[in-house]
C-alpha positions in Angstrom: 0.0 0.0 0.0 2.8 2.3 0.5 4.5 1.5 -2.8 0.9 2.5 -4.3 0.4 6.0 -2.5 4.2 6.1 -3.5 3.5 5.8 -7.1 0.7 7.7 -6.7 2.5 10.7 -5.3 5.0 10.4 -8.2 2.6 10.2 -11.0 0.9 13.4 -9.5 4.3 15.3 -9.5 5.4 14.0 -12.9 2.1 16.3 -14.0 2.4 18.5 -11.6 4.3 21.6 -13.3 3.0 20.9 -16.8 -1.3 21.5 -15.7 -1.9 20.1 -12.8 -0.7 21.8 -10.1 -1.8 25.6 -12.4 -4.9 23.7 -12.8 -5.8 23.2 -9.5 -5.0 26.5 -8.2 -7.0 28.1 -10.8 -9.8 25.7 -10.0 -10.0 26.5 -6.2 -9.9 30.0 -6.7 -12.5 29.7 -9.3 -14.7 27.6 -6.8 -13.8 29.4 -3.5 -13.0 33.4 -4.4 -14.1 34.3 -7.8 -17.9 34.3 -6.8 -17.1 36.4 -3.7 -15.2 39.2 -5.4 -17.7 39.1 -8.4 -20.0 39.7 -5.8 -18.6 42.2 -4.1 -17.1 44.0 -7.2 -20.9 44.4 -8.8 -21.6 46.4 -5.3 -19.3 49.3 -6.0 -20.0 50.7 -9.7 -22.2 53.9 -9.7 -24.8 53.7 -12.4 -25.0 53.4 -16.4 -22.0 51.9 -18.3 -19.1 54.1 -17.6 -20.8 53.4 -13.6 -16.8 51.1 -12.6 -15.4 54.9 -13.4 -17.9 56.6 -11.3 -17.8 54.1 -8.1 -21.2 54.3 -5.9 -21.4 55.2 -2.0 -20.7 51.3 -1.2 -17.4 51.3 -3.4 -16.3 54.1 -1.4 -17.4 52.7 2.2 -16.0 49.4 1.7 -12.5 50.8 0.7 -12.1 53.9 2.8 -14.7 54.0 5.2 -12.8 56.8 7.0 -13.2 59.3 4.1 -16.9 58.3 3.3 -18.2 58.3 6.9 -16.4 61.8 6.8 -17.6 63.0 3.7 -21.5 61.8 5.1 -20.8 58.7 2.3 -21.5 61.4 -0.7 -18.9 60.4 -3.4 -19.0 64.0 -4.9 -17.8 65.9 -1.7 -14.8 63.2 -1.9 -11.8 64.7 -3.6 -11.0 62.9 -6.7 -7.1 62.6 -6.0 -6.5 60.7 -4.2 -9.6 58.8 -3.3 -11.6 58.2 -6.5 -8.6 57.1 -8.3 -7.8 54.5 -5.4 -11.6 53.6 -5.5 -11.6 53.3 -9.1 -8.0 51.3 -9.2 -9.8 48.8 -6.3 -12.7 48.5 -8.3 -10.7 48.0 -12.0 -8.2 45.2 -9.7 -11.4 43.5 -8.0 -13.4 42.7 -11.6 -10.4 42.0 -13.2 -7.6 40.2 -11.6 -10.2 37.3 -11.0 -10.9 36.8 -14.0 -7.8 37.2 -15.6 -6.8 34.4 -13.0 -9.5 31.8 -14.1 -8.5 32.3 -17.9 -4.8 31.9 -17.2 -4.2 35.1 -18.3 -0.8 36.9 -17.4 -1.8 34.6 -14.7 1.6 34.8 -12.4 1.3 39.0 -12.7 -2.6 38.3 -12.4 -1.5 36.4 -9.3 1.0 38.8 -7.8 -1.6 41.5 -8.3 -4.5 39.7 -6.7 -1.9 39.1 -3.8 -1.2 42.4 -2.8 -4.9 43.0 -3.4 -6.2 40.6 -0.9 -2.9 41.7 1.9 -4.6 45.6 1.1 -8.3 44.6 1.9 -7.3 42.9 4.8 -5.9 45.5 6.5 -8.5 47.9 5.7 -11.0 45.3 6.8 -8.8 44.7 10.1 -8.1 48.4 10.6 -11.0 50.2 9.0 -13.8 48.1 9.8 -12.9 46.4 12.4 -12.9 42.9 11.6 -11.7 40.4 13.7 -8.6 40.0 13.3 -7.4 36.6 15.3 -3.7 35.5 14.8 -1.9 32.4 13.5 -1.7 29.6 14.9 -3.9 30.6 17.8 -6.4 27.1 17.0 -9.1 29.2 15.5 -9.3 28.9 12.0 -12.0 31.8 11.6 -10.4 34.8 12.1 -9.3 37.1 9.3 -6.0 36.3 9.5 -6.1 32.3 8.7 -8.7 33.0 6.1 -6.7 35.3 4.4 -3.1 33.1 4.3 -5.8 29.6 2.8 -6.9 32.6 0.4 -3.5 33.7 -1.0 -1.6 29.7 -1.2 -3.4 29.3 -4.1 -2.1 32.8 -5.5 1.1 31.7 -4.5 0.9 28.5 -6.3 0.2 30.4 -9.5 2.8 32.8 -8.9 5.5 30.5 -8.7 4.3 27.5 -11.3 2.0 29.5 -13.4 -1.1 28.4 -14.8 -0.3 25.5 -17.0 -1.2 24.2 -20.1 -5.0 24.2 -20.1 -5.3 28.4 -20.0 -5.0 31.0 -22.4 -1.0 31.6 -21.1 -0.1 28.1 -21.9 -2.1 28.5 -25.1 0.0 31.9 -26.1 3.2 29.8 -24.7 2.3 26.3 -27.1 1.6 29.4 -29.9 5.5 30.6 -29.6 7.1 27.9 -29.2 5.5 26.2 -32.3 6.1 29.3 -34.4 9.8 29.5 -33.5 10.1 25.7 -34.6 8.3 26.7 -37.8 11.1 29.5 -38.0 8.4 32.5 -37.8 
């Protein structure tokens, strides 16, 4: 039974780098995060089609409470620089680093990105909303902290292995490599 899970192990890391392990990672996220920040990114646009460039009260409360509770949560008495542009950058980062992640698009920048965004929103959730924030290690897996670090392994998975074959980055990759064997 050993020699199985053994040979098990090995056939799993002989695919590991080529899709599987990029595969996976895209899959949890897909599974576990992408439906919570397409959720929470369709609360902040304002209205109409140009609405992600003119983000709502709630874009502007979720990111810095601060400033909205102290501008009465009116998005006009807020100065544009710097807080619409950091609103509006929040906003752009929470529709599209998700998705460019599922795809396997620039998917180790994608990942990167989508790091420092989640390490940003939890300190404003910690520190400007006052969230919870519990500590590693401390046997409670619910605080903000352990949910966070579960959160960004995956992200750190792509990061370092990228997304593999099955995404539109090892698609562009298979796409260069077979044009410089044809000599193009």
């Amino acid at each position: 039974m050993v020699r199985q899970v053994h040979n098990l192990g090995e056939a799993v890391k002989a695919h590991w780098d080529d899709w599987l392990g990029g595969l996976t990672a895209r899959f949890v996220f897909a599974a576990v995060l992408w439906p919570y920040y397409l959720n929470s990114a369709m609360t902040k646009p304002g209205m109409g089609p140009l609405g992600i460039f003119m983000p709502g009260p709630g874009a502007f409360a979720q990111i810095i409470p601060t400033i909205a509770e102290a501008h009465s949560y009116d998005p006009g008495a807020i100065a544009f620089f710097p807080w619409h542009i950091i609103v509006i950058a929040g906003t752009l980062a929470e529709f599209v680093l998700p998705i460019l992640i599922v795809l396997g698009v620039v998917t180790r920048l994608a990942a990167l990105g989508m790091i420092g965004f989640i390490i940003v929103q939890s300190l404003v959730d910690i520190y400007a909303h006052g969230a919870m924030s519990g500590a590693l290690f401390d046997g409670d897996p619910t605080g903000v902290m352990d949910q966070r670090v579960l959160w960004i392994f995956p992200l750190v998975l792509l990061a370092a292995i990228g997304a593999g074959q099955w995404s539109v980055d090892g698609l562009w990759r298979r796409g260069i490599a077979r044009d410089a064997h044809d000599g193009r």
